[in-house]
C-alpha positions as CSV (number, residue, x, y, z in Angstrom):
1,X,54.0,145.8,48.9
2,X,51.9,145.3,52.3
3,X,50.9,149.2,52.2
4,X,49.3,149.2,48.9
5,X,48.0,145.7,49.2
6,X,46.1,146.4,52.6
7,X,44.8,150.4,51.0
8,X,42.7,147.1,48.4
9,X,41.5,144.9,51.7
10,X,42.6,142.4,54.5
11,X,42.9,139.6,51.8
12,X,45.5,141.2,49.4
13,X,47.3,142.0,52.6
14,X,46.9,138.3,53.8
15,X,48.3,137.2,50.1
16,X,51.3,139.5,50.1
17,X,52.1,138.2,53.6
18,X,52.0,134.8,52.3
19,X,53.9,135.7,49.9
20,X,56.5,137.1,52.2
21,X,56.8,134.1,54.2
22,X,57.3,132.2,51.0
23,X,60.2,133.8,50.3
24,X,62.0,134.2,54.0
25,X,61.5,130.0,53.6
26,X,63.0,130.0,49.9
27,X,66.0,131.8,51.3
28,X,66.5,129.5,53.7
29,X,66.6,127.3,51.1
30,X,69.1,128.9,49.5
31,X,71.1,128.4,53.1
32,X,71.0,125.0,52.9
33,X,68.0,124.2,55.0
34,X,66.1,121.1,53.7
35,X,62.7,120.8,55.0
36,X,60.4,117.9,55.5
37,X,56.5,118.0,56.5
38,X,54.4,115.5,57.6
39,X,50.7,115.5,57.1
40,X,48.5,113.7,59.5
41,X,45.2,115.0,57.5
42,X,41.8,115.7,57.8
43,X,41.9,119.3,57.7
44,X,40.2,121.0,54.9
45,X,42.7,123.6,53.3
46,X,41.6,126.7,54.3
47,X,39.2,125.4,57.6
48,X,39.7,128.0,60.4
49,X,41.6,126.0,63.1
50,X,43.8,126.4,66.1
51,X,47.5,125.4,65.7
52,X,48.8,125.2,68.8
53,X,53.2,124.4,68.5
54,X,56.0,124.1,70.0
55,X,58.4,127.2,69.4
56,X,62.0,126.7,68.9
57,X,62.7,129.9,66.8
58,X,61.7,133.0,65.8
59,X,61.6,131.4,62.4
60,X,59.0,129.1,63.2
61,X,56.5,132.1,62.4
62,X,57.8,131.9,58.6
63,X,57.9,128.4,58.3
64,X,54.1,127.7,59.5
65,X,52.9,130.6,57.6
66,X,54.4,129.3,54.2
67,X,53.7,125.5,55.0
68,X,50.0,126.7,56.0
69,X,49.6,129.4,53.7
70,X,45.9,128.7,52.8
71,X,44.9,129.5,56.4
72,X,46.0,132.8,56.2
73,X,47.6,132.5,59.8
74,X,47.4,135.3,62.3
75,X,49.9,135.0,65.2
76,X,50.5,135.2,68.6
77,X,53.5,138.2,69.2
78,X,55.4,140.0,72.1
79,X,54.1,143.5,71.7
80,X,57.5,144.3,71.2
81,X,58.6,143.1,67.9
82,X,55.7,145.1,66.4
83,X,57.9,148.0,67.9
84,X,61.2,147.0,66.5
85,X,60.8,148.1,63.3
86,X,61.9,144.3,61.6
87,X,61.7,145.1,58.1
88,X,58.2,144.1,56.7
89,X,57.5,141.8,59.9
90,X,56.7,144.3,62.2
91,X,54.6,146.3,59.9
92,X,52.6,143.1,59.4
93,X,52.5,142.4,63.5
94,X,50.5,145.9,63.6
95,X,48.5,145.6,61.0
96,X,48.0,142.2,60.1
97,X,44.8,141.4,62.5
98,X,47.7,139.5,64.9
99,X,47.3,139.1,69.0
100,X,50.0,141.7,70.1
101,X,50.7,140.6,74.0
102,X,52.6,142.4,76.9
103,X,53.6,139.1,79.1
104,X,53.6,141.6,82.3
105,X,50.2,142.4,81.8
106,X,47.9,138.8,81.9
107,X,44.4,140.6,81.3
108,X,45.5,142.7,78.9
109,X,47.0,139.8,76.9
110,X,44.5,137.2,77.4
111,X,41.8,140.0,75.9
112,X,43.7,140.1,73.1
113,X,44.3,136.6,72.3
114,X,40.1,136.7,73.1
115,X,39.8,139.4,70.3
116,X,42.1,137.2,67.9
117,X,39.8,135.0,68.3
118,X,36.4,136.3,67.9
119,X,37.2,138.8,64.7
120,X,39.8,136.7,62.9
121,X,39.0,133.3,63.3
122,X,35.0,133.2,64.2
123,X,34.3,136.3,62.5
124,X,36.3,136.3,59.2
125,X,37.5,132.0,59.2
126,X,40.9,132.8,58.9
127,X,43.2,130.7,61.2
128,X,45.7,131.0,64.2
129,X,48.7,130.1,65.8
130,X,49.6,129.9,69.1
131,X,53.0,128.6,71.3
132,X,51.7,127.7,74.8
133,X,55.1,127.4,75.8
134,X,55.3,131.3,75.7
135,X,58.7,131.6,75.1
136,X,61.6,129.8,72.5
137,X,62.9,126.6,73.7
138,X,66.1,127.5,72.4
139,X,67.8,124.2,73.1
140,X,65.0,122.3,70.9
141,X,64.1,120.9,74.1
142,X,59.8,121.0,75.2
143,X,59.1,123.1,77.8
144,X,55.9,123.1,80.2
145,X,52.7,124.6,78.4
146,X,51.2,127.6,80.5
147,X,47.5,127.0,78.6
148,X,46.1,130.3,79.5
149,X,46.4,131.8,76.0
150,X,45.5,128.7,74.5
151,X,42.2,128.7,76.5
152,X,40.8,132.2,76.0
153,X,41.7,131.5,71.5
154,X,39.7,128.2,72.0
155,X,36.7,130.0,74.3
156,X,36.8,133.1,71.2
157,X,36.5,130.3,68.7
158,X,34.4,127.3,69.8
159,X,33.8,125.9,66.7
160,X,37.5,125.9,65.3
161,X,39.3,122.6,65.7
162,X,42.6,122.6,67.6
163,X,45.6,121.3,65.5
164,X,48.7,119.8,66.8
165,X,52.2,120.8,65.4
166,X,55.4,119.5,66.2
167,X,58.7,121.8,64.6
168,X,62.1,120.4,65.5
169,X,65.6,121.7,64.9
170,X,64.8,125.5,63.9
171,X,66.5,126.5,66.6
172,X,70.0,125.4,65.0
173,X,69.3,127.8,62.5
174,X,70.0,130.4,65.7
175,X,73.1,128.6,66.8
176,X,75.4,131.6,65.0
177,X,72.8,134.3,65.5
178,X,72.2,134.7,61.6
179,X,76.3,134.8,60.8
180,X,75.5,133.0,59.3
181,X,72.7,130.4,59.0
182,X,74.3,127.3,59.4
183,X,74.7,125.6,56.1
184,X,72.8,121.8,55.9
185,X,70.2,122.6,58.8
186,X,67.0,119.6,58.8
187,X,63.9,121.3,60.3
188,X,61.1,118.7,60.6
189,X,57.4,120.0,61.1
190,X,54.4,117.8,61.7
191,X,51.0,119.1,61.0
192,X,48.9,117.1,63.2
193,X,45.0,115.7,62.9
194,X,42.4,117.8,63.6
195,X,40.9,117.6,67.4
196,X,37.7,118.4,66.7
197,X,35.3,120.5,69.5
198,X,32.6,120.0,71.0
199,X,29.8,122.2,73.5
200,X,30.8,121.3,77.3
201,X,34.3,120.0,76.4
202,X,37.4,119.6,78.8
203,X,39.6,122.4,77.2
204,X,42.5,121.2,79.4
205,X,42.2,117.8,78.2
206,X,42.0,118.9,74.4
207,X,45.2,121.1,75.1
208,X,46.7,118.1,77.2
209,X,45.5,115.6,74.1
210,X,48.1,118.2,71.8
211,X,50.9,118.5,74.0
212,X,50.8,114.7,74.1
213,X,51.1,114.4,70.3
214,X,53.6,117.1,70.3
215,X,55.7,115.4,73.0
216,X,55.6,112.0,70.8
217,X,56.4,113.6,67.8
218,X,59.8,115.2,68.9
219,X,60.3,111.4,70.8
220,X,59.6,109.6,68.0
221,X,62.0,111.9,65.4
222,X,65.1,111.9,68.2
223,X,64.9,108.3,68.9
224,X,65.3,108.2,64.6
225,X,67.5,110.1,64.3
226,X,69.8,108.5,62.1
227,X,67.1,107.4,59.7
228,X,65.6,108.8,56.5
């Protein structure tokens, strides 16, 4: 459906991917996984923004992607998994207007995070993700931001506002790897207030000010474990 959809524009593209992240979260569903979101608001649906996560699992790209589908997220990949041939997720990687990285080659990636920037989110107001982490905590547990990436998208898009979000236990959906998913799995995501920018700003303190709310999410949802 991505093929024909992208030979009518970028937007039916955009919509069939949306629609395919949709239904990789419905069949999680159908696994067992319950999902619950928290909103902190005031973010337009649909304003181009900056979500910058925490990364637990490689089905944390799904889950934003169908929980922020108005945005019309692009993403942040390893080169690779454009290369792997993943049914209908690597096709989308190539074509899809995403930030395609080679980790052993920092100028190369940071240009393209730059260019994610500037055509998607300045140019055409679509929105994206990144995971300053660079890499899946696999354990659930936070590791140290490396805010390059996250600097060069913010520099590309000065006037987007940078969005915390805070995704805990998708990486028990892992635990097996896929035989099978476990049955019952809770995944929390918070969607975070917008920080909004300003000329002159301190980007390490706005990416500092996210990691913060991130950090105090996942605190405040282990201490509670038990509840709700």
């Amino acid at each position: 459906m991505q093929r024909p959809a992208r030979a009518l524009g970028r937007r039916p593209h955009e919509v069939v991917v949306n629609g395919l992240q949709k239904s990789l979260v419905a069949s999680l569903r159908l696994a067992g996984t319950r999902f619950a979101v928290e909103r902190a608001g005031g973010l337009e649906a649909g304003r181009p923004a900056l979500f910058v996560s925490n990364h637990q699992s490689m089905f944390d790209i799904p889950i934003l992607g169908a929980i922020l589908a108005p945005h019309y997220l692009k993403f942040v990949s390893k080169r690779e998994l454009a290369r792997r041939w993943i049914p209908s997720i690597s096709y989308n990687l190539r074509r899809g207007g995403n930030a395609l990285i080679d980790r052993n080659d920092r100028a190369e990636a940071l240009e393209a995070i730059r260019k994610l920037g500037a055509e998607e989110v300045a140019g055409r107001g679509v929105s994206a993700s990144i995971f300053p982490e660079g890499t899946r905590a696999r354990g659930g547990v936070l590791g140290p931001f490396r805010p390059q990436g996250t600097f060069a998208l913010m520099a590309a898009a000065p006037d987007a506002p940078v969005v915390p979000v805070a995704i805990d236990n998708s990486w028990r959906l892992l635990r097996h790897g896929l035989r099978p998913v476990p049955f019952g799995t809770r995944v929390r995501v918070f969607i975070g207030s917008p920080i909004e920018r300003s000329p002159g700003e301190d980007a390490g303190a706005v990416v500092a000010a996210a990691q913060q709310q991130i950090q105090d999410v996942l605190a405040h949802w282990r201490t509670n474990e038990g509840e709700g």
